[in-house]
C-alpha positions as CSV (number, residue, x, y, z in Angstrom):
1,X,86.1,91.5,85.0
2,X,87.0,93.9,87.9
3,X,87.9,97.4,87.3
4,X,91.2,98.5,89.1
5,X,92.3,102.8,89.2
6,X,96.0,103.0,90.5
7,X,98.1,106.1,90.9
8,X,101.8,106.1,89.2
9,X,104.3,109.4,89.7
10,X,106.4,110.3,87.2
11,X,109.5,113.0,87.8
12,X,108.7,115.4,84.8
13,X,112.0,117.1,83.5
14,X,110.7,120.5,82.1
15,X,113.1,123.5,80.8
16,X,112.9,127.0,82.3
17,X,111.0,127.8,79.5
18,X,108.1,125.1,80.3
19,X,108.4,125.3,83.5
20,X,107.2,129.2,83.2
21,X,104.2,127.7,81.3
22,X,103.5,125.0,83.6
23,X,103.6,127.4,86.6
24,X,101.5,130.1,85.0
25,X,98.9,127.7,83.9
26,X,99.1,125.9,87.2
27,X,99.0,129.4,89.1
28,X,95.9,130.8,86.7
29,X,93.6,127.5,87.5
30,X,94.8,127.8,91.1
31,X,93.1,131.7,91.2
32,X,90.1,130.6,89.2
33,X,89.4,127.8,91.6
34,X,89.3,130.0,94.7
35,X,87.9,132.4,93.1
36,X,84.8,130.3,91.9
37,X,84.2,128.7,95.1
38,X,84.2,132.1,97.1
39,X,81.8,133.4,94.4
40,X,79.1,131.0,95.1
41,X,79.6,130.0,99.0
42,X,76.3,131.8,99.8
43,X,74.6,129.7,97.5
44,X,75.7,126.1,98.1
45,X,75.5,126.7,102.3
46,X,71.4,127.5,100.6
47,X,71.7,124.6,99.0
48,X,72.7,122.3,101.5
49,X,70.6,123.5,104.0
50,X,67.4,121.6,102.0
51,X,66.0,118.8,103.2
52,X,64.8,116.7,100.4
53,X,67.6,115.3,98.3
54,X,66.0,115.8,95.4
55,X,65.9,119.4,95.4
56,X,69.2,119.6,96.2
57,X,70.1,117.5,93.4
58,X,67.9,119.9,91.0
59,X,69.3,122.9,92.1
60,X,72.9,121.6,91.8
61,X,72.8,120.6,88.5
62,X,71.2,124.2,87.9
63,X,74.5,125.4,89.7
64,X,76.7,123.5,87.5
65,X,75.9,125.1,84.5
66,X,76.9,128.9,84.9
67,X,80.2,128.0,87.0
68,X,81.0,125.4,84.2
69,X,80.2,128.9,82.0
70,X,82.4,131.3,84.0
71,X,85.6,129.0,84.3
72,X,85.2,128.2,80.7
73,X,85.6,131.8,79.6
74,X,88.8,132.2,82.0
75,X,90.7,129.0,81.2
76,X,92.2,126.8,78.6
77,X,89.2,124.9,77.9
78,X,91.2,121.1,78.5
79,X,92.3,123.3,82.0
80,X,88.6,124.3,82.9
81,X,87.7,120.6,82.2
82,X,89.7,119.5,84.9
83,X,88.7,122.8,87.5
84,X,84.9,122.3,86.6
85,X,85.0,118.6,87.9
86,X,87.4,120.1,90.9
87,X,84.6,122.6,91.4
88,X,81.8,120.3,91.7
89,X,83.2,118.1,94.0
90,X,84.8,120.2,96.1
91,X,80.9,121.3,96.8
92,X,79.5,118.0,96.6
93,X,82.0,117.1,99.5
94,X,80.8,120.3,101.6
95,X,77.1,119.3,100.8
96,X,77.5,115.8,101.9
97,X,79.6,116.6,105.3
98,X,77.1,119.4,105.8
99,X,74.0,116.6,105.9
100,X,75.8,114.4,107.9
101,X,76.5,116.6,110.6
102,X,73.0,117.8,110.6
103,X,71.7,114.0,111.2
104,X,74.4,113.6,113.9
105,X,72.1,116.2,115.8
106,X,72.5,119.8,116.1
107,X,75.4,120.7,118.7
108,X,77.7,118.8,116.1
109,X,80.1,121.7,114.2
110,X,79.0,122.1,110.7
111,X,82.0,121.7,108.1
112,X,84.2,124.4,106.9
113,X,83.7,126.1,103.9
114,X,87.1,125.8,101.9
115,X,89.2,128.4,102.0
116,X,93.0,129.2,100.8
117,X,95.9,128.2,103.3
118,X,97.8,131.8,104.2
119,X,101.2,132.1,104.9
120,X,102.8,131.5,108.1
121,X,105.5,133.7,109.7
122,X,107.4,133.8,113.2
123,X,109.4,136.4,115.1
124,X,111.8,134.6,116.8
125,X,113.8,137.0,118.2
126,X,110.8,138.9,119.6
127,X,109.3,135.6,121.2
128,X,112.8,135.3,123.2
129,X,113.0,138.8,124.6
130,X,109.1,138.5,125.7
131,X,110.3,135.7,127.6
132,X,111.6,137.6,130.1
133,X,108.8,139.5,130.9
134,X,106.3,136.0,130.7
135,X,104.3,136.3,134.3
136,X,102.0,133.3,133.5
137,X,101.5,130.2,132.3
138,X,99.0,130.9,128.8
139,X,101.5,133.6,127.9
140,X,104.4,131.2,127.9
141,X,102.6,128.5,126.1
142,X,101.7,131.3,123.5
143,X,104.9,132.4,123.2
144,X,106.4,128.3,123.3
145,X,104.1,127.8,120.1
146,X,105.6,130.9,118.3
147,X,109.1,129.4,118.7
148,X,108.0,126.4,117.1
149,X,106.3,127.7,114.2
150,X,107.8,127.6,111.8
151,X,107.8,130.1,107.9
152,X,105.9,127.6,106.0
153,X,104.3,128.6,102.6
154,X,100.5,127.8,101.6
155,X,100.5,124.1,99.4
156,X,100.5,124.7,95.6
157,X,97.1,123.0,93.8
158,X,97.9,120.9,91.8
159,X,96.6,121.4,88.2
160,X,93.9,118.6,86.8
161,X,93.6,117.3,83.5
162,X,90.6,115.1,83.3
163,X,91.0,113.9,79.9
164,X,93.8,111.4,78.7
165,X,94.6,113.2,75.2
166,X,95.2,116.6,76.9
167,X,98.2,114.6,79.0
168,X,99.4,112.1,76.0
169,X,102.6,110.0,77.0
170,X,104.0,109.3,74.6
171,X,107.6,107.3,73.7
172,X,110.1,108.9,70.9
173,X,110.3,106.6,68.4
174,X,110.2,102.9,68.7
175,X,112.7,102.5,72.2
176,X,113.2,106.2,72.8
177,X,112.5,108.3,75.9
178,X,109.3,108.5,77.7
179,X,107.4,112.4,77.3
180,X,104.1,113.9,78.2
181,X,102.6,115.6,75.6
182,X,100.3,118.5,77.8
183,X,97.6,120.9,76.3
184,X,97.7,123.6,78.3
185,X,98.8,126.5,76.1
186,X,95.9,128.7,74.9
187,X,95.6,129.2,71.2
188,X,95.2,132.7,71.4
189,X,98.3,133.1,73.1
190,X,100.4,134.9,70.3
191,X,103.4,134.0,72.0
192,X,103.3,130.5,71.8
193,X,106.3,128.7,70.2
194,X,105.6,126.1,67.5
195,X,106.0,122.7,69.2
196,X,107.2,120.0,66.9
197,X,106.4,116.3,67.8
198,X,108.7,113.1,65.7
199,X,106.6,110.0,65.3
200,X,106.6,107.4,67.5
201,X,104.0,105.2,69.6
202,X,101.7,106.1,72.5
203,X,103.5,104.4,76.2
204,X,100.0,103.2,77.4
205,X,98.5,101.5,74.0
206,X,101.2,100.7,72.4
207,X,99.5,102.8,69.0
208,X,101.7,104.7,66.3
209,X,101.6,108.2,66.5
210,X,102.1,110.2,64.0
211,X,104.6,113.7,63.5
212,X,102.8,116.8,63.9
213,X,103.2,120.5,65.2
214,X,101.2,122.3,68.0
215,X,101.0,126.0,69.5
216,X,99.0,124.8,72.1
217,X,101.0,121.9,73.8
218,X,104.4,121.3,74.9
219,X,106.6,117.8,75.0
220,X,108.1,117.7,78.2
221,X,110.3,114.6,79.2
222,X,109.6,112.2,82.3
223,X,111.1,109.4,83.9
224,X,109.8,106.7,85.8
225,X,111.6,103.8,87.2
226,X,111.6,100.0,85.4
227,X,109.3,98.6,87.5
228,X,106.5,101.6,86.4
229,X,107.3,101.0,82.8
230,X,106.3,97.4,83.4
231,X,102.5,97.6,85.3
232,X,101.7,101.0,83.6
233,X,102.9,101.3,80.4
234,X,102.2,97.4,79.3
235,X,99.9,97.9,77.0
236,X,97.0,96.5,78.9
237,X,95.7,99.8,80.9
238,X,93.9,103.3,80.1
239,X,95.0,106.1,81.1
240,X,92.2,108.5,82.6
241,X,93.4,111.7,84.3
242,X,96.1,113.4,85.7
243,X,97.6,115.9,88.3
244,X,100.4,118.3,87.2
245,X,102.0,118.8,90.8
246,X,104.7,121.0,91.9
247,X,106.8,120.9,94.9
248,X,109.3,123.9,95.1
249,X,111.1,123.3,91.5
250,X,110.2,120.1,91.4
251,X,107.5,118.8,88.8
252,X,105.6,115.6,88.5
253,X,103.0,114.0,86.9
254,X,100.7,111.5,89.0
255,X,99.0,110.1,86.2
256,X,95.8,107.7,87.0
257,X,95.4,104.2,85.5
258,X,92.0,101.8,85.1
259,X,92.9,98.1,84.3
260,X,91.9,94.3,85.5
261,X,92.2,93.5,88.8
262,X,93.1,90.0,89.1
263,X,90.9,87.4,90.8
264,X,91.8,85.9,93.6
265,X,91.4,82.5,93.5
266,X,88.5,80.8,96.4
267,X,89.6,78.5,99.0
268,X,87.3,77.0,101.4
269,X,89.6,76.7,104.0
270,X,89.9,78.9,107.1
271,X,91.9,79.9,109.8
272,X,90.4,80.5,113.1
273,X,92.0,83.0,115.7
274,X,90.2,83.5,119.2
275,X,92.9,85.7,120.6
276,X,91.3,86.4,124.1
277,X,91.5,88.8,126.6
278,X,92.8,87.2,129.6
279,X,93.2,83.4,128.5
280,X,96.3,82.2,126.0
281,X,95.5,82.9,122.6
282,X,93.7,79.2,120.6
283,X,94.1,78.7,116.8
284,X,92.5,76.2,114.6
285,X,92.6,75.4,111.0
286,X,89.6,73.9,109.3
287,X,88.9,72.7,105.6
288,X,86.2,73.1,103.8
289,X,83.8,70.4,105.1
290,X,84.4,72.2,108.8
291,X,87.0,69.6,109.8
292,X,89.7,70.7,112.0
293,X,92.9,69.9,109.9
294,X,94.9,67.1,111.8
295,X,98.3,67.7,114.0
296,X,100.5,67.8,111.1
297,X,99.7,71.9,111.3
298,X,101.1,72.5,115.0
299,X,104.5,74.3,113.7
300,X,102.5,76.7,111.9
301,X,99.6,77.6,114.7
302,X,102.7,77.7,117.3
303,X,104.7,80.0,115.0
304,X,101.3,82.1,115.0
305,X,101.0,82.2,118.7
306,X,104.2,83.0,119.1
307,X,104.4,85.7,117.1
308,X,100.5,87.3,118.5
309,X,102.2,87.0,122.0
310,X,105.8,88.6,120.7
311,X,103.4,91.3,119.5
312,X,101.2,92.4,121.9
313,X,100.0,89.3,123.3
314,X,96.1,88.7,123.9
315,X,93.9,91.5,123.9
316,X,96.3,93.7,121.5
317,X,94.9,95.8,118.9
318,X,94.1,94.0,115.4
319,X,97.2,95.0,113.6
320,X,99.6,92.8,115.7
321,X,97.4,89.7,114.3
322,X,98.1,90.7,110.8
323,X,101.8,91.3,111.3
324,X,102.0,87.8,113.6
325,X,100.3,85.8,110.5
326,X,103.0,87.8,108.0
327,X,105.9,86.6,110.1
328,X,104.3,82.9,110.9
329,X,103.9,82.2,107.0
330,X,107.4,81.8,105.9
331,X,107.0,78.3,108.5
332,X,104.5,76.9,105.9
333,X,106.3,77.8,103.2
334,X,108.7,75.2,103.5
335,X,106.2,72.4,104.1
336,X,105.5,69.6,101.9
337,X,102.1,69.6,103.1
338,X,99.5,71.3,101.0
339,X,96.2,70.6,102.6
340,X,96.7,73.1,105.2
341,X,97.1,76.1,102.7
342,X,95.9,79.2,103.6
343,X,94.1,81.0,101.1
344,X,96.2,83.1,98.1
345,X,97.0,86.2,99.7
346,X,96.2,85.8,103.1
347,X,98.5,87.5,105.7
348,X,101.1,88.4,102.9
């Protein structure tokens, strides 16, 4: 069977006390991350400056190991975890850009090496008074794009845990309320409150979980709407990874999910579009032995045309043929006729 990922966000409800923890953790990877990456710049630029891929592979898997080393001895190891893969593919992504541009031939720009957003600030009174002294054109499109900026802080990283039993959810007892269980307090931390956990059963397999106490995690509520409940927490998916995001005082968990894709079943019969450039656009529907399906399909290929034409007409750009079939199906929909089916799926 096929292998689906999907991405659900859940609202996480944290106190002022967890939310401290969540932001200092949050904040510490955030540091480490740059800080890693800045480190070893000089080295991975060497690195993807080789022409055979092998080497390249060799020597970054000889990387991996000492930057795996120095984030483990800053972080909360499930933290690290989640930074080391953020690490490696945040270099494996300059590598591979870095190659392509080089086979696109040399005057292409190279990639940027990662680097921290900075803050953005504006004097807005001191843009208006230059005005009056603006004698040329580039000035007062300089001082146009200073009024328009506007104070806009850096965007927050978002803090990765790779592994699902460092972000448990978990339900409080048998119908109770929905809460992540997150391991991102460090043992040694002598600080650390005792977190109590009741029994109840994991939201994703359905298991029992037992009561238990922790210094180095924290229960912190989330909701989700019905509708999440239902296609993530059915029983029938793994959870992977997640992201611990924060936006202002805000908090959520975007948590990812593998489970079966379902098939879509095969139909041998197809719709041809020839939507021309200059000539009235031509549909025909065929089964599966190549046969043009008889005239008993003409309301549906005129509700097509008419919708390609109300559109964009001939010659448009692809998406108005996607929206024109979406607005033509409801027509067969109501047709006793089922010969001239189009396939499950198609144009919805």
């Amino acid at each position: 069977m096929t292998k689906q990922h999907l991405t659900a966000v859940f609202a996480l409800r944290p106190s002022k006390r967890k939310a401290v923890l969540l932001e200092r953790a949050r904040a510490q990877a955030e540091a480490v991350y740059w800080q890693v990456l800045g480190k070893n710049e000089g080295q991975v630029k060497a690195i993807a400056q080789v022409e055979d891929a092998k080497d390249r592979r060799k020597q970054l898997m000889n990387l991996k190991k000492p930057i795996s080393r120095a984030v483990n001895q800053k972080l909360h190891e499930p933290i690290a975890a989640g930074l080391n893969r953020d690490v490696m593919a945040a270099i494996s992504s300059y590598i591979g850009l870095y190659r392509l541009s080089r086979k696109s031939g040399e005057n292409q720009t190279p990639p940027e090496w990662p680097s921290k957003g900075d803050n953005v600030r504006t004097n807005h009174e001191a843009a208006l008074n230059d005005f009056v002294f603006c004698t040329d054109r580039e000035q007062e499109n300089a001082l146009r794009d200073e009024l328009n900026r506007v104070h806009r802080e850096p965007p927050l990283r978002p803090m990765t845990l790779a592994r699902m039993r460092d972000a448990r959810i978990i339900r409080i007892g048998e119908t109770g309320a929905l809460a992540v269980e997150l391991n991102i307090v460090p043992m040694k931390n002598k600080k650390a409150r005792l977190s109590a956990r009741v029994a109840g059963k994991d939201a994703v397999s359905k298991n029992d979980i037992k009561a238990s106490k922790s210094r180095s995690k924290i229960l912190v509520p989330l909701s989700c709407s019905k509708w999440h409940e239902q296609k993530f927490l059915n029983g029938n998916t793994k959870h992977r990874s997640s992201l611990i995001v924060r936006k202002g005082s805000r908090w959520f968990l975007l948590a990812q999910f593998e489970m079966t894709a379902k098939p879509i079943p095969a139909d041998k019969r197809f719709l041809g579009v020839d939507r021309g450039v200059k000539n009235p656009v031509a549909l025909a529907l065929a089964d599966d032995r190549g046969q043009v399906i008889g005239p008993e399909n003409r309301s549906f290929v005129a509700a097509i045309g008419r919708s390609i034409r109300c559109f964009g007409g001939p010659g448009s750009s692809s998406p108005s043929l996607a929206e024109a079939i979406r607005c033509a199906a409801p027509v067969s929909r109501h047709r006793s006729h089922q010969s001239h089916r189009l396939p499950p799926g198609f144009g919805r």
